[in-house]
C-alpha positions as CSV (number, residue, x, y, z in Angstrom):
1,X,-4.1,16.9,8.8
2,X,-7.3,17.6,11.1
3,X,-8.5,14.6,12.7
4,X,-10.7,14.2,15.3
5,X,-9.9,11.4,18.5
6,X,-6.9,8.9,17.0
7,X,-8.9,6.0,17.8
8,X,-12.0,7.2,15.2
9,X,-9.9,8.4,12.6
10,X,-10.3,6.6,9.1
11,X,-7.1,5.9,8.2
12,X,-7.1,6.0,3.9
13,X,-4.8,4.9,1.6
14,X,-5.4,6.3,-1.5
15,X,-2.8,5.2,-5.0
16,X,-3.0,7.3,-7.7
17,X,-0.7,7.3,-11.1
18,X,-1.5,10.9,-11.8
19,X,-0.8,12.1,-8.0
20,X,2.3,13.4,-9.3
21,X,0.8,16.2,-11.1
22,X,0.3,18.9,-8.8
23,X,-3.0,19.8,-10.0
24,X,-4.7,16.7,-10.1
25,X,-3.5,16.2,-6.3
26,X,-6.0,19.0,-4.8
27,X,-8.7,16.3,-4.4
28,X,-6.4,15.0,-1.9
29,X,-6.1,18.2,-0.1
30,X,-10.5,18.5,0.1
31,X,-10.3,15.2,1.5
32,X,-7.6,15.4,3.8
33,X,-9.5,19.0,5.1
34,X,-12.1,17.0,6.2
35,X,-12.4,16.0,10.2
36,X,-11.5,12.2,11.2
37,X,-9.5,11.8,7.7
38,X,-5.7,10.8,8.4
39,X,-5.0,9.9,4.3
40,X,-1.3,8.6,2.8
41,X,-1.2,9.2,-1.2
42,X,1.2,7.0,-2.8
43,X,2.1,7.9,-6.5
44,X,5.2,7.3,-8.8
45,X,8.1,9.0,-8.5
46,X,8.2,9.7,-12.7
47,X,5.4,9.5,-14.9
48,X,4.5,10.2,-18.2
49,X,1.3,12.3,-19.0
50,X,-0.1,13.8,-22.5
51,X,3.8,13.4,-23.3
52,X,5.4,15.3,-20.9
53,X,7.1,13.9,-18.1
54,X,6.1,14.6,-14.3
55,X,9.2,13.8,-11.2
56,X,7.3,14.1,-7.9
57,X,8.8,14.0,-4.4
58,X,7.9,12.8,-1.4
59,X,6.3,15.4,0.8
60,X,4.1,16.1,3.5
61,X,1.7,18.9,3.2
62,X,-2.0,20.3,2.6
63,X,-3.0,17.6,5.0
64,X,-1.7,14.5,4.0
65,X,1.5,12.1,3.2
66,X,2.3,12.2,-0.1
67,X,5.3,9.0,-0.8
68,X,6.4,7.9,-4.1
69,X,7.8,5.5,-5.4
70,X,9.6,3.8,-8.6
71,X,7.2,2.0,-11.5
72,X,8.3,0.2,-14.8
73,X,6.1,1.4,-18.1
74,X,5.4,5.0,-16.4
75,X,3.0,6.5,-18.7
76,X,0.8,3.4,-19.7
77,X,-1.5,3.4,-17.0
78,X,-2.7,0.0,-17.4
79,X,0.5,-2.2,-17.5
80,X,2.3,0.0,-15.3
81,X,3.6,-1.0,-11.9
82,X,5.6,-0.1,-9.0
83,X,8.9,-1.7,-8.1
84,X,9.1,-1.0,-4.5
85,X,7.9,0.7,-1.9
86,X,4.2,0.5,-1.9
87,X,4.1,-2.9,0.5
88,X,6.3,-0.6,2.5
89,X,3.8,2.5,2.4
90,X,1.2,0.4,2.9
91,X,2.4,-1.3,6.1
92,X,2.9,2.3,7.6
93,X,-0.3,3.6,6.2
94,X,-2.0,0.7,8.0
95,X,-5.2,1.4,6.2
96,X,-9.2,1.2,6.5
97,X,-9.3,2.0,3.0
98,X,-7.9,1.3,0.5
99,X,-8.6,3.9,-2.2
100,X,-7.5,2.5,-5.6
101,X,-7.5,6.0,-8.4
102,X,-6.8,3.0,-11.0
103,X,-8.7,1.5,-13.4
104,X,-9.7,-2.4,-12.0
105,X,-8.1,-3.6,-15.3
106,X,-4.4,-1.9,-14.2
107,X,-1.9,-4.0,-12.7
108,X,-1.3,-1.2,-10.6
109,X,-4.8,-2.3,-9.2
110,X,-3.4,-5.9,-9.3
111,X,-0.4,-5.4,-7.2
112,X,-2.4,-3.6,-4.4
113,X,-4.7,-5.7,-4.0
114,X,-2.6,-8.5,-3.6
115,X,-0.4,-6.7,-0.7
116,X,-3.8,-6.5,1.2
117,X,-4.4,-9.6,3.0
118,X,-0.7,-9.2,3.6
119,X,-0.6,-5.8,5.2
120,X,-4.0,-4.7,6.0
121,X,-6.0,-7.7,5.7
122,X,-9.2,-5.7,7.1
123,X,-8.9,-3.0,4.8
124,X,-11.9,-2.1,2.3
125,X,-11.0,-1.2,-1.2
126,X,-12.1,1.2,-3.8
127,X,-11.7,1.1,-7.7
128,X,-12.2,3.9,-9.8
129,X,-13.0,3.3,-13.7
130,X,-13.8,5.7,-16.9
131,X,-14.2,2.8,-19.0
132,X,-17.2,3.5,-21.0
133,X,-16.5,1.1,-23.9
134,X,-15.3,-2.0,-22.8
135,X,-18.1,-4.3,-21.2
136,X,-17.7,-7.3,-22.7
137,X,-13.9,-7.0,-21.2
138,X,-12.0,-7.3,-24.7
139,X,-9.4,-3.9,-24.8
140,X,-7.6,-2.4,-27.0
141,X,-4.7,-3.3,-25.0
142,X,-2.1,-6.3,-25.5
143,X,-2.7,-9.1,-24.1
144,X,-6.9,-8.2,-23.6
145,X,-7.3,-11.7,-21.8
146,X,-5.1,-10.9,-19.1
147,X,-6.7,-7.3,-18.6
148,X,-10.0,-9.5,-18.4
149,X,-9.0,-11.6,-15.9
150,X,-7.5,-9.1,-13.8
151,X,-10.2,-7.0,-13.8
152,X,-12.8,-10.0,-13.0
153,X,-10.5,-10.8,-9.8
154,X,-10.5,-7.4,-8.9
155,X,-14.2,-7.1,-8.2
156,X,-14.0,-9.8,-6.2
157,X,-11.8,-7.9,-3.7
158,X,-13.4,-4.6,-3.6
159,X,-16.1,-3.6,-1.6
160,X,-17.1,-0.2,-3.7
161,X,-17.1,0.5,-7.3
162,X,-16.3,4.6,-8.3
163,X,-17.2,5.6,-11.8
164,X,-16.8,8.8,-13.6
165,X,-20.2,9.3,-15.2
166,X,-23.6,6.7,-15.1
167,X,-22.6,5.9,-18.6
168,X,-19.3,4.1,-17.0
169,X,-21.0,3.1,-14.2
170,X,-23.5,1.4,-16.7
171,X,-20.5,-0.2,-18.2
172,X,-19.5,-1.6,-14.9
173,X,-22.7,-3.1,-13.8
174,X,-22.8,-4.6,-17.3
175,X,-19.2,-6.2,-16.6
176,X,-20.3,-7.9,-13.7
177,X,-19.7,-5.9,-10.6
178,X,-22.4,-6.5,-8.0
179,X,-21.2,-4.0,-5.2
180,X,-22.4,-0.2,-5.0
181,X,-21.0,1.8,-7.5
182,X,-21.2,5.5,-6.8
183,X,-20.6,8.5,-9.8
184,X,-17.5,10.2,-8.6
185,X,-16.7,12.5,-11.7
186,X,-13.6,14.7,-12.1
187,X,-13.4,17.7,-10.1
188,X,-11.1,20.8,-9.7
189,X,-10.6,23.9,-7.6
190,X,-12.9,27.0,-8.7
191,X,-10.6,29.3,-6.5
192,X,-8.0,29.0,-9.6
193,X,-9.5,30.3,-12.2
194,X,-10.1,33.8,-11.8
195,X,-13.5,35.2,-12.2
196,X,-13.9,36.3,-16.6
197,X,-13.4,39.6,-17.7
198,X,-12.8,41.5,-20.9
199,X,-9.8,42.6,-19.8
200,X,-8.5,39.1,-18.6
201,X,-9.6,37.6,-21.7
202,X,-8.1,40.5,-24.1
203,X,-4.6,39.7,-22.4
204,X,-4.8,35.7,-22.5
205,X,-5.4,36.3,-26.0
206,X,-2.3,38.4,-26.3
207,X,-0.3,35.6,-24.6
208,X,-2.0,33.4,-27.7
209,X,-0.9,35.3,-30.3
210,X,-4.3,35.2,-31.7
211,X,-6.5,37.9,-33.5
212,X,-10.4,38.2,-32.8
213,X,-12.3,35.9,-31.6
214,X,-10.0,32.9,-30.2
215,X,-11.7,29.1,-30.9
216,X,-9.4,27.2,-28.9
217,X,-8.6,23.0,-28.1
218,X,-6.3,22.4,-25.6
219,X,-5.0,17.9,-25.4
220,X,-3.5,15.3,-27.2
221,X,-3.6,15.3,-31.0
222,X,-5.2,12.1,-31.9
223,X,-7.4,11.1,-34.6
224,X,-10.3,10.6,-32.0
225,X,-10.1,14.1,-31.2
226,X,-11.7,15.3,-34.0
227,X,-9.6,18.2,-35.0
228,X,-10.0,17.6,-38.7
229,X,-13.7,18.0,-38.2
230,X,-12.7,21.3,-36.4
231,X,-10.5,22.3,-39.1
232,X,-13.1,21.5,-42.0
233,X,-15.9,23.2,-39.8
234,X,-13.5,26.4,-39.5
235,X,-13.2,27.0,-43.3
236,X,-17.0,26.6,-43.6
237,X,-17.1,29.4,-41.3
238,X,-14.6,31.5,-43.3
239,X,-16.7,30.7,-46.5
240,X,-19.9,31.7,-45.2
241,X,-18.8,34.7,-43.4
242,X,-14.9,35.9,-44.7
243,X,-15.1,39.2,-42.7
244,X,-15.1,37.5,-39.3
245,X,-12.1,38.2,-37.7
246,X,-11.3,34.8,-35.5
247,X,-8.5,32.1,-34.8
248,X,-8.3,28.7,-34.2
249,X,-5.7,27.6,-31.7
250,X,-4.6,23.8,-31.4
251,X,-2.8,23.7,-28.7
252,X,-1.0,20.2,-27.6
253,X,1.3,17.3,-28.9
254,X,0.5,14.1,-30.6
255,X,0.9,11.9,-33.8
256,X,-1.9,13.8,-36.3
257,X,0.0,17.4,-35.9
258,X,1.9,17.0,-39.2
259,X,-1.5,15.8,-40.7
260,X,-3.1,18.6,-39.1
261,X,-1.1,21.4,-40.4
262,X,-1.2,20.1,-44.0
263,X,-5.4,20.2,-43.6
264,X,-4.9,23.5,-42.8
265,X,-2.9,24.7,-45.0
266,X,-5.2,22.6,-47.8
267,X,-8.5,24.1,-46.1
268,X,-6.8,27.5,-46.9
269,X,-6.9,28.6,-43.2
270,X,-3.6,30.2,-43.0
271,X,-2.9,32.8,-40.1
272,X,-6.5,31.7,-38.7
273,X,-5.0,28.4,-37.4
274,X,-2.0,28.7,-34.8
275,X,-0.4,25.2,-33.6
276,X,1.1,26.0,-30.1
277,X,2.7,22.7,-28.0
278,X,0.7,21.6,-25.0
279,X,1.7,23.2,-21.6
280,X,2.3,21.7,-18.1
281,X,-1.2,21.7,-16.1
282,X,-0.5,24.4,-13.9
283,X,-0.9,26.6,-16.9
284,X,-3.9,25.6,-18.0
285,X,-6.2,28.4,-16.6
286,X,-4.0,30.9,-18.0
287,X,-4.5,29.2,-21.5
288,X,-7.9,28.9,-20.8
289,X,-8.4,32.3,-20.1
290,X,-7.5,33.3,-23.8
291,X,-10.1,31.0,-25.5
292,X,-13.9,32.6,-26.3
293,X,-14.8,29.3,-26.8
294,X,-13.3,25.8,-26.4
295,X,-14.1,23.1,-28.8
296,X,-13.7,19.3,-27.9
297,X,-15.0,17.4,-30.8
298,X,-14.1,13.9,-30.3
299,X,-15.1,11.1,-32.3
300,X,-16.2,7.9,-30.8
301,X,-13.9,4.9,-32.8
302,X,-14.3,1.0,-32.5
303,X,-11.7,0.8,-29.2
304,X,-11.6,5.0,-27.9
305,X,-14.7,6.9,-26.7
306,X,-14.2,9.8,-24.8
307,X,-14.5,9.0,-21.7
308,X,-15.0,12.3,-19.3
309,X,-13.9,15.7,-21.2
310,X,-11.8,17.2,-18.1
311,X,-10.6,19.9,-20.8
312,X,-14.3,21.2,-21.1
313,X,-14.7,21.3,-17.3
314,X,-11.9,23.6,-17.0
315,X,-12.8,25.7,-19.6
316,X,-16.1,25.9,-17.8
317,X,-14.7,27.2,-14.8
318,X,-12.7,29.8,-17.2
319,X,-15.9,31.2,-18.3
320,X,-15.0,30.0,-21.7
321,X,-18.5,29.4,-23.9
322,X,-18.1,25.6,-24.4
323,X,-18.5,23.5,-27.7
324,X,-18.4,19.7,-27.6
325,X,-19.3,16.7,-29.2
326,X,-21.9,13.9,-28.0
327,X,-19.3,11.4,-27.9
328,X,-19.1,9.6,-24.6
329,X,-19.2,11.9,-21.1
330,X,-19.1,15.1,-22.8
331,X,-22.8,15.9,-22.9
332,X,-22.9,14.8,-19.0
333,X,-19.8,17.3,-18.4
334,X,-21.1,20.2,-19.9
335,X,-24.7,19.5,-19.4
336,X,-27.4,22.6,-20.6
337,X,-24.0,24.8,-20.0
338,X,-22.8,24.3,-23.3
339,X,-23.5,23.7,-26.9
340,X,-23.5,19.7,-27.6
341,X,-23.6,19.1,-31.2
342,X,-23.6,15.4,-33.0
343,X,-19.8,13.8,-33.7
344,X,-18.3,14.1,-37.0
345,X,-21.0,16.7,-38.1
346,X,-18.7,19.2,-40.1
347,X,-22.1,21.5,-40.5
348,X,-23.4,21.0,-37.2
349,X,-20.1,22.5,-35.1
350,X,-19.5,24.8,-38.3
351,X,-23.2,26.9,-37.6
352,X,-22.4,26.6,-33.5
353,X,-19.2,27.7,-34.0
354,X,-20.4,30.7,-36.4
355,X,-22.9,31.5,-34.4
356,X,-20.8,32.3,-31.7
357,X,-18.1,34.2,-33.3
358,X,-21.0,36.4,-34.1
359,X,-22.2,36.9,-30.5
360,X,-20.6,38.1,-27.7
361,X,-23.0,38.1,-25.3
362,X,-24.3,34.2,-26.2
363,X,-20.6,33.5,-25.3
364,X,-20.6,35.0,-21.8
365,X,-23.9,33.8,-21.0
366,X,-22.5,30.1,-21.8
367,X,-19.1,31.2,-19.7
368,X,-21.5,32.1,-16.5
369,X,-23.9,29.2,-16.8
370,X,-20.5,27.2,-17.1
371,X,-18.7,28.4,-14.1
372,X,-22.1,28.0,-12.0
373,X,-22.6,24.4,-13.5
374,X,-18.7,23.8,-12.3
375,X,-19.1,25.2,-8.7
376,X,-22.4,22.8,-8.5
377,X,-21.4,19.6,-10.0
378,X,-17.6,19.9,-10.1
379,X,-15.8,21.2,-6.8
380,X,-13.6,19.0,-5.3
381,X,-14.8,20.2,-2.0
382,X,-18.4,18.8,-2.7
383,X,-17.1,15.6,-4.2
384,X,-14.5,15.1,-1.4
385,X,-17.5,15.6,1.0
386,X,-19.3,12.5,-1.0
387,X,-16.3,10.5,-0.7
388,X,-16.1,11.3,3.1
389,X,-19.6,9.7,3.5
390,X,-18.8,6.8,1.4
391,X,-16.0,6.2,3.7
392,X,-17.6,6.5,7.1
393,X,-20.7,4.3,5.4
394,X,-18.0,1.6,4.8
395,X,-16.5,1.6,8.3
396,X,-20.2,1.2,9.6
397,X,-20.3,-2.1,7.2
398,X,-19.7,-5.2,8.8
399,X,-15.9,-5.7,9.2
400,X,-14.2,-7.6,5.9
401,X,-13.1,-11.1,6.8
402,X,-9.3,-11.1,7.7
403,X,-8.7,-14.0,5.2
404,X,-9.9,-12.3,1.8
């Protein structure tokens, strides 16, 4: 870890559910690069993610401590929490910030927060949030009251809100929060994803399985994910031009598969649907690299809305052309790199979607105005570097009172 003088490093604490999962932990690694930075990341040792389970270990490396420990409920992110080891963690962390990856709702949240005035009274706290649906604090989640309340306490105790797009940001203003809340979105490493080519693409479709031109989703298999609209938009394509040689890939676990596959085999799609189970996320560029196009039609529902689209962003920085619905951040994500057509439209996705199987070239012009839109907006070195300055900017705050 590169610091500068040990008396003016910023020492950060940073909890996170999904550290375990290598990929998602390269954000730690951009902000551990920078100078001054001495960061611990605490995480579970065993979590559950898009039904596949994650074991991490302790470790120290790409900059930065990197403990675990145990949690009951690993996998529900909101009622989730750790057994021991964090008060321990945190007491050798001895933190300036306290950087909370959690939702202010979670009890992970909950739990740190109330360690603090125990072990580093004088520590300033981040939340993070991607709820874009819930301002008037009532959840989907069991019991909604207590979420509430947690989450109204939590405010109180942190200094700086974090929000993944100004749509959740909105949301948190509109809960109450009356500190700074800054628009941290997603991020990931361009330097994985390897730069597009014919060749690359030819042999990711290969990998597929898949004939033509490859229309691929890649996540859960929930109804909110839209994938009957996908499937019904797919045989309008095959009606209105049969000699189009493409295949939709589903790719991922969840309770509508079953459902799925009959709509398929209903819609007549036959070999131009494949149903592949969901990979770990260190594959994901690979994957990625097989799909023309990615499609993430969501559907916005009375408790889900999507709340970021972190699927589109990597198949941005594939050079996959990008198709998405306006549900939630997914217009944001993809922004004028991408085709944004409205939710539930069958007709709508079914003319993009045509339109594209036709055209080659529209395809790679969206998969380089994708990549550039991703090495922008979307690098965890440039968001780390905004996170750095919120950081200093919050040492240079008055001190917090020792008794909070």
């Amino acid at each position: 870890m590169r610091s500068g003088p040990a008396e003016a490093a910023i020492r950060v604490l940073a909890i996170d559910h999904t550290a375990g999962i290598v990929p998602f932990r390269r954000k730690f690694a951009a902000l551990a690069a920078h100078p001054g930075i001495d960061l611990t990341v605490y995480a579970p040792n065993r979590w559950v993610e898009n039904y596949r389970a994650v074991r991490a270990v302790p470790a120290r490396a790409d900059g930065y401590r990197f403990e675990v420990g145990a949690v009951v409920w690993p996998g529900f992110e909101n009622r989730a929490f750790f057994l021991g080891g964090l008060a321990a963690t945190m007491r050798r962390a001895r933190p300036n910030i306290l950087h909370l990856w959690e939702e202010p709702f979670s009890f992970i949240a909950f739990q740190s927060l109330l360690l603090r005035p125990l072990l580093a009274p004088r520590a300033k706290s981040i939340f993070f949030s991607s709820d874009n649906l819930h301002a008037d604090f009532r959840y989907p989640y069991r019991p909604a009251v207590v979420y509430g309340a947690v989450e109204r306490w939590v405010f109180t105790q942190c200094d700086v809100g974090t929000a993944v797009t100004g749509e959740v940001a909105d949301v948190v203003r509109a809960k109450g929060y009356r500190g700074p809340v800054d628009v941290v979105p997603h991020g990931l490493d361009l330097e994985i994803y390897a730069e597009p080519s014919a060749e690359r693409r030819a042999a990711g479709r290969e990998r597929l399985g898949a004939r033509g031109v490859v229309i691929g989703y890649a996540g859960r298999l929930l109804a909110m994910k839209g994938l009957d609209v996908l499937l019904r938009a797919a045989a309008q394509v095959v009606e209105s031009a049969s000699s189009s040689e493409f295949t939709v890939v589903v790719m991922g676990d969840g309770p509508e598969k079953e459902s799925l596959r009959d709509l398929a085999s209903t819609l007549g799609l036959g070999t131009r649907v494949r149903f592949l189970p969901s990979v770990p996320h260190e594959s994901m560029p690979a994957v990625l690299e097989g799909f023309d196009v990615t499609v993430m039609p969501s559907l916005t529902t009375p408790v889900q809305r999507e709340q970021f689209g972190r699927v589109a962003l990597e198949a941005m920085a594939a050079g996959s052309a990008v198709v998405v619905s306006d549900s939630g951040g997914l217009p944001y994500v993809v922004g004028d790199a991408g085709v944004v057509t409205p939710e539930g439209d069958v007709a709508a996705l079914a003319a993009a979607l045509g339109r594209l199987i036709g055209s080659r070239g529209e395809r790679e012009a969206l998969g380089t105005r994708g990549r550039a839109r991703v090495r922008v907006h979307f690098t965890w070195r440039a968001i780390a570097a905004s996170l750095v300055g919120r950081y200093r900017a919050m040492m240079d705050g008055p001190p917090r009172p020792a008794d909070e």
